[in-house]
N, CA, C and O atoms as a GROMACS GRO file, in nm:
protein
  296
    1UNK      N    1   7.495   6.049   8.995
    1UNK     CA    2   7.554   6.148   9.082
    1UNK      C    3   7.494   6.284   9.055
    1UNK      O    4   7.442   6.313   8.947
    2UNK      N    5   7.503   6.345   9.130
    2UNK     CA    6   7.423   6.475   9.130
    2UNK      C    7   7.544   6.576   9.144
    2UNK      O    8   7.636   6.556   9.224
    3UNK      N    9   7.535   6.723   9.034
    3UNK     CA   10   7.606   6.773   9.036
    3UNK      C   11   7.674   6.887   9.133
    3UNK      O   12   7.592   6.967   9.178
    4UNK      N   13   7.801   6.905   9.168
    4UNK     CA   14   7.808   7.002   9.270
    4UNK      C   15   7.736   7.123   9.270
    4UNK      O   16   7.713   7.155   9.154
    5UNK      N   17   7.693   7.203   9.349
    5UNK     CA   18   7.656   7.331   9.318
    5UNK      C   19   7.707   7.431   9.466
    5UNK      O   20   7.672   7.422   9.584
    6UNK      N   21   7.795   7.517   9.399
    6UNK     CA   22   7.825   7.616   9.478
    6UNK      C   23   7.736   7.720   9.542
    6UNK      O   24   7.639   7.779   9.494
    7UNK      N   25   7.802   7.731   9.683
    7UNK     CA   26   7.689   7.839   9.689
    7UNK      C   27   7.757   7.953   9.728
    7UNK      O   28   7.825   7.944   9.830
    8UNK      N   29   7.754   8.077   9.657
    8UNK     CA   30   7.788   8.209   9.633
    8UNK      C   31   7.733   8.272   9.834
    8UNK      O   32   7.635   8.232   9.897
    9UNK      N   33   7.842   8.376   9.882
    9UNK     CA   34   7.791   8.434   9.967
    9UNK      C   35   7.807   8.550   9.957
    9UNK      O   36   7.892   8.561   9.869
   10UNK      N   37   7.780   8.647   9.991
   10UNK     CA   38   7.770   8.822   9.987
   10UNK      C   39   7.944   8.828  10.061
   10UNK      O   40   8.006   8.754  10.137
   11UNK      N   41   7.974   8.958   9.990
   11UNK     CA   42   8.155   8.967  10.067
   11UNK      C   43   8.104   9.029  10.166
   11UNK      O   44   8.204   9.066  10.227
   12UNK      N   45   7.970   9.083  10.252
   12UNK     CA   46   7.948   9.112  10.343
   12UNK      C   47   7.979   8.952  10.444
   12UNK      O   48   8.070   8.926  10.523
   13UNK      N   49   7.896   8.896  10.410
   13UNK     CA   50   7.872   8.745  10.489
   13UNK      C   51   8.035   8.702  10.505
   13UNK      O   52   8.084   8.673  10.614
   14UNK      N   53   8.097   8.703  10.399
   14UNK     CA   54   8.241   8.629  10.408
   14UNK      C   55   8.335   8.673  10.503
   14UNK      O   56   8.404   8.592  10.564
   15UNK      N   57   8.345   8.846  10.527
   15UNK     CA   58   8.436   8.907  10.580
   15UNK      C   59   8.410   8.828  10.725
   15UNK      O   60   8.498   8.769  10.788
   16UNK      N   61   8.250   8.841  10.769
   16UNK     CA   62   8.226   8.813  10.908
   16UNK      C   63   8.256   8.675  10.904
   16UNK      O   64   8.292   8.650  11.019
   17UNK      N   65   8.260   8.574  10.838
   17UNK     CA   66   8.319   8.419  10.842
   17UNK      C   67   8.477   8.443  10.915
   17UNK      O   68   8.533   8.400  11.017
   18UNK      N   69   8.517   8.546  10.791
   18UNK     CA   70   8.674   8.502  10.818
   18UNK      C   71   8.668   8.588  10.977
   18UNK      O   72   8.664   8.514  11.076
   19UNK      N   73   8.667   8.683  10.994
   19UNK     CA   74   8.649   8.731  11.162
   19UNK      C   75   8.640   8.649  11.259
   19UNK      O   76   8.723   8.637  11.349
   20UNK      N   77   8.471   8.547  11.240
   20UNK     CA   78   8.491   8.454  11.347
   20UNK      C   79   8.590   8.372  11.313
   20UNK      O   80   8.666   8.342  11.406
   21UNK      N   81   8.613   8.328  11.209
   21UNK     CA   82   8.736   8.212  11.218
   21UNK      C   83   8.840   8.244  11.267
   21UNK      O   84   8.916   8.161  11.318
   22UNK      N   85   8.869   8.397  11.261
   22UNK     CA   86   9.003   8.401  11.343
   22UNK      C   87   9.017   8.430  11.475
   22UNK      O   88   9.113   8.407  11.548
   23UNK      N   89   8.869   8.506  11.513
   23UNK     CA   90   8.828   8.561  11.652
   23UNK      C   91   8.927   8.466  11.752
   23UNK      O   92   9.018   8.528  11.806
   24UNK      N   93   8.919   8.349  11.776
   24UNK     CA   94   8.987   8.253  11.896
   24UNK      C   95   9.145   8.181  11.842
   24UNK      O   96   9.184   8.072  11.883
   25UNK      N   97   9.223   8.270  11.741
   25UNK     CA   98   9.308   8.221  11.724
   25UNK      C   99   9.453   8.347  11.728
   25UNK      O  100   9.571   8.325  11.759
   26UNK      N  101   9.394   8.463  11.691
   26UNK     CA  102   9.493   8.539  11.728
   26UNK      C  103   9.408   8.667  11.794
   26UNK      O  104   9.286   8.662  11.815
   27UNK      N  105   9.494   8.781  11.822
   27UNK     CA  106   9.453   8.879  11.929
   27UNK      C  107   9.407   9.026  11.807
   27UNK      O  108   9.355   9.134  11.834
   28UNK      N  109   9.442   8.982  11.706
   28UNK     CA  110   9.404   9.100  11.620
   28UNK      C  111   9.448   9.037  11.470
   28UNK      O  112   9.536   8.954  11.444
   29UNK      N  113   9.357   9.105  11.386
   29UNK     CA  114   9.366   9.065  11.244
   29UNK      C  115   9.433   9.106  11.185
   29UNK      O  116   9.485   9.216  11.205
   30UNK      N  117   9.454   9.034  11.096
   30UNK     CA  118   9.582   9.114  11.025
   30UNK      C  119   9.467   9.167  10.877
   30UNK      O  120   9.390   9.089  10.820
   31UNK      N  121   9.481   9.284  10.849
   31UNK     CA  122   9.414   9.332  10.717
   31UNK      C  123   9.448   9.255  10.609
   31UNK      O  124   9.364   9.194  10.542
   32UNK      N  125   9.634   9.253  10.573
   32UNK     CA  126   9.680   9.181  10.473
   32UNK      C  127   9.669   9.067  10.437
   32UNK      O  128   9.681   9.036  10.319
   33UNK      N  129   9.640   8.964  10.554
   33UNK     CA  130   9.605   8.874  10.572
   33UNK      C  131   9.448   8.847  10.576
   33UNK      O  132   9.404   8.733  10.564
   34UNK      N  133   9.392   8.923  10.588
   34UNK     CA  134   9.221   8.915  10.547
   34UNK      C  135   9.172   8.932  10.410
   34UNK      O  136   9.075   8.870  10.366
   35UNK      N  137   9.228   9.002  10.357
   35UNK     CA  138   9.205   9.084  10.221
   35UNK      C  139   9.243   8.976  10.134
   35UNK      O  140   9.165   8.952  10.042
   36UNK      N  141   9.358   8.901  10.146
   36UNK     CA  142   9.423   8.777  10.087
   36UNK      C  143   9.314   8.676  10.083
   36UNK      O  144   9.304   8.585  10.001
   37UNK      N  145   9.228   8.704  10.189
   37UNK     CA  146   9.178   8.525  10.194
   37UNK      C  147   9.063   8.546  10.103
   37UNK      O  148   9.029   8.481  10.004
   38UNK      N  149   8.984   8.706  10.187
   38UNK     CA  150   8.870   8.705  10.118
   38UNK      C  151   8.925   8.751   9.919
   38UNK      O  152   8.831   8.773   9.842
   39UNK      N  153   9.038   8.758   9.875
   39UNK     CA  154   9.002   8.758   9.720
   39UNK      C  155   9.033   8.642   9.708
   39UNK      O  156   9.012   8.641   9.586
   40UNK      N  157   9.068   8.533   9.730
   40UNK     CA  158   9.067   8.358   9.741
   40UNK      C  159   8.908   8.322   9.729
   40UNK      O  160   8.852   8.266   9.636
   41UNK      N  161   8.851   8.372   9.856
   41UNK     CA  162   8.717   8.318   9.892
   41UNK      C  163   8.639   8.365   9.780
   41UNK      O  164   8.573   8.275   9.729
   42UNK      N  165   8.625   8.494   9.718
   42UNK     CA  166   8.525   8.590   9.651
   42UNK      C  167   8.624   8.643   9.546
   42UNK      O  168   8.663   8.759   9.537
   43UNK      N  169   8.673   8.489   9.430
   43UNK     CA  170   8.743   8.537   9.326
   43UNK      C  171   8.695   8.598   9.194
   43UNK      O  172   8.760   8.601   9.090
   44UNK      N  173   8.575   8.643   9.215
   44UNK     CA  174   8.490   8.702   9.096
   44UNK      C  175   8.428   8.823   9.142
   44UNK      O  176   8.340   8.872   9.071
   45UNK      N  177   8.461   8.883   9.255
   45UNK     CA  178   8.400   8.991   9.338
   45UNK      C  179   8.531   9.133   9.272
   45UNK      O  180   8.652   9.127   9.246
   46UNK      N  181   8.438   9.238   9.266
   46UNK     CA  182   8.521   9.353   9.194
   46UNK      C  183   8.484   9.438   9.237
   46UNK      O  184   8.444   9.541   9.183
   47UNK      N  185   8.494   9.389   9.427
   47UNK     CA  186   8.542   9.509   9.544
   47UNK      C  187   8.707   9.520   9.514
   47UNK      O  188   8.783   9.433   9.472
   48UNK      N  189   8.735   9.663   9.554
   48UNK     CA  190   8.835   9.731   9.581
   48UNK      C  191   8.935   9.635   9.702
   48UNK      O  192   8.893   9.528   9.746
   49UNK      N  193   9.039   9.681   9.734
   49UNK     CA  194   9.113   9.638   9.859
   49UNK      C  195   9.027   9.711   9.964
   49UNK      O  196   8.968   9.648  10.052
   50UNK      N  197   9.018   9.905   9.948
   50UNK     CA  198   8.971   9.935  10.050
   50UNK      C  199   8.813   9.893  10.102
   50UNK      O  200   8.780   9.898  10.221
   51UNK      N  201   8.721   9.850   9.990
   51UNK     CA  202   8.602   9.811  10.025
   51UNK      C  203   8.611   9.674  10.068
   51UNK      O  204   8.501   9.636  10.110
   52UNK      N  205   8.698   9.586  10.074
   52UNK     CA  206   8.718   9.498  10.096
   52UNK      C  207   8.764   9.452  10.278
   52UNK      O  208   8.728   9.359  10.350
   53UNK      N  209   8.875   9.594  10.304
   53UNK     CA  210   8.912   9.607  10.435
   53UNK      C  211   8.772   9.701  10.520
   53UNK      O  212   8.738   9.705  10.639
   54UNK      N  213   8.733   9.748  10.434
   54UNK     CA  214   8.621   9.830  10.510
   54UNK      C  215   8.506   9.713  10.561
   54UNK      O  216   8.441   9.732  10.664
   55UNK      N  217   8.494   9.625  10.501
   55UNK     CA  218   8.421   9.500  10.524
   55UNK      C  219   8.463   9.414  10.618
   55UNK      O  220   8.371   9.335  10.642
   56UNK      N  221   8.564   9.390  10.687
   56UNK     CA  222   8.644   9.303  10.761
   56UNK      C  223   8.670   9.418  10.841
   56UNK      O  224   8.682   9.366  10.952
   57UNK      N  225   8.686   9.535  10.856
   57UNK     CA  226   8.666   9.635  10.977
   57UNK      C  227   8.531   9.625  11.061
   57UNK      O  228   8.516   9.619  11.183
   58UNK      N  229   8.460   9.626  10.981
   58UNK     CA  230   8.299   9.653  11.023
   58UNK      C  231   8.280   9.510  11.109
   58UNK      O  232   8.237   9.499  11.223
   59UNK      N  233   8.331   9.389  11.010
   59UNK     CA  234   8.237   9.279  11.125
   59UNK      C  235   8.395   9.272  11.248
   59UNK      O  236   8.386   9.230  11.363
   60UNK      N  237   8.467   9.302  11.212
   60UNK     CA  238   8.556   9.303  11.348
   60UNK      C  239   8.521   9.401  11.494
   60UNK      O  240   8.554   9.400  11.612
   61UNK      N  241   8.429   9.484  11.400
   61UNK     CA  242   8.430   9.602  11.541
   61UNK      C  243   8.273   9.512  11.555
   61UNK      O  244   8.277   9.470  11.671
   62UNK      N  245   8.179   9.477  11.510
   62UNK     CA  246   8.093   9.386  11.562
   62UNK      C  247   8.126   9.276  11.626
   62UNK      O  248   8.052   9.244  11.719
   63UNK      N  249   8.250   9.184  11.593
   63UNK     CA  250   8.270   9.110  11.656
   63UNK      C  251   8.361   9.122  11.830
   63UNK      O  252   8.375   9.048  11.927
   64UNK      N  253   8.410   9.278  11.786
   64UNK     CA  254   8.497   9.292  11.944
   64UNK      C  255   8.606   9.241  11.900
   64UNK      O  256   8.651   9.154  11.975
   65UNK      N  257   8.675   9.265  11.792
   65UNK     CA  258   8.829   9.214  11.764
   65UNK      C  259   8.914   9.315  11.725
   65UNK      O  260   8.878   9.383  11.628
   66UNK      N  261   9.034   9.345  11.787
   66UNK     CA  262   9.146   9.439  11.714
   66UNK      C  263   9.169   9.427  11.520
   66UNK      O  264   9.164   9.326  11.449
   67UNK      N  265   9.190   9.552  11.488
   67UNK     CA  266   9.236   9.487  11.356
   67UNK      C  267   9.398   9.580  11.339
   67UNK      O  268   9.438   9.690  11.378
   68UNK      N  269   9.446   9.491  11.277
   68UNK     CA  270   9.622   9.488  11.251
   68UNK      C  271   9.643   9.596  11.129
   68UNK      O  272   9.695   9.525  11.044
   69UNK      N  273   9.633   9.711  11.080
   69UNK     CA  274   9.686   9.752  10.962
   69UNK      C  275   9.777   9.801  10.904
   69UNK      O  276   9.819   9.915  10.887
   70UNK      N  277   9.826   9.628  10.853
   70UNK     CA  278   9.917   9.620  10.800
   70UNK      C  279   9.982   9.744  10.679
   70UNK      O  280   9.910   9.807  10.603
   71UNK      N  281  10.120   9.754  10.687
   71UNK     CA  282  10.197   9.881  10.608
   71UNK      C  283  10.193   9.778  10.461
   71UNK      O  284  10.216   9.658  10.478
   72UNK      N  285  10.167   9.822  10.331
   72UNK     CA  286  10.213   9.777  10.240
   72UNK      C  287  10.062   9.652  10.188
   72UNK      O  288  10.094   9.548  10.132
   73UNK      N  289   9.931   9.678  10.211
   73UNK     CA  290   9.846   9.611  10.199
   73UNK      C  291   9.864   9.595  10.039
   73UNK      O  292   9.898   9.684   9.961
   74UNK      N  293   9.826   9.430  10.002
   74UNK     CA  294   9.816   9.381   9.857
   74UNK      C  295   9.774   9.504   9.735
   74UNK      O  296   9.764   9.472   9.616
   0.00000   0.00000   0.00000
């Protein structure tokens, strides 16, 4: 058997994952709910919350999606 090997993506690349993934499921993102996934996704990454939402802003306004900002972010 051959061993797994992960493959690492930039929290640039990730934010825009989670964007499209949500692009066709709700009408706007929720920050709190983005920020959550991507420190799940990128649990060794030692971005900030705000560099983190600033990242999931950026590919949202590339992607043409509202973003939600949420009161009381993680």
């Amino acid at each position: 058997m051959y061993p797994k090997v992960h493959k690492t993506h930039a929290p640039e690349a990730v934010a825009a994952m989670y964007v499209e993934a949500q692009k066709g499921r709700h009408q706007s993102i929720s920050m709190k709910k983005a920020i959550r996934a991507l420190r799940a996704a990128l649990p060794r990454s030692h971005k900030s919350d705000n560099e983190l939402a600033d990242l999931v802003t950026n590919a949202a306004l590339d992607a043409g999606v509202a973003v939600d900002f949420d009161e009381g972010l993680p």
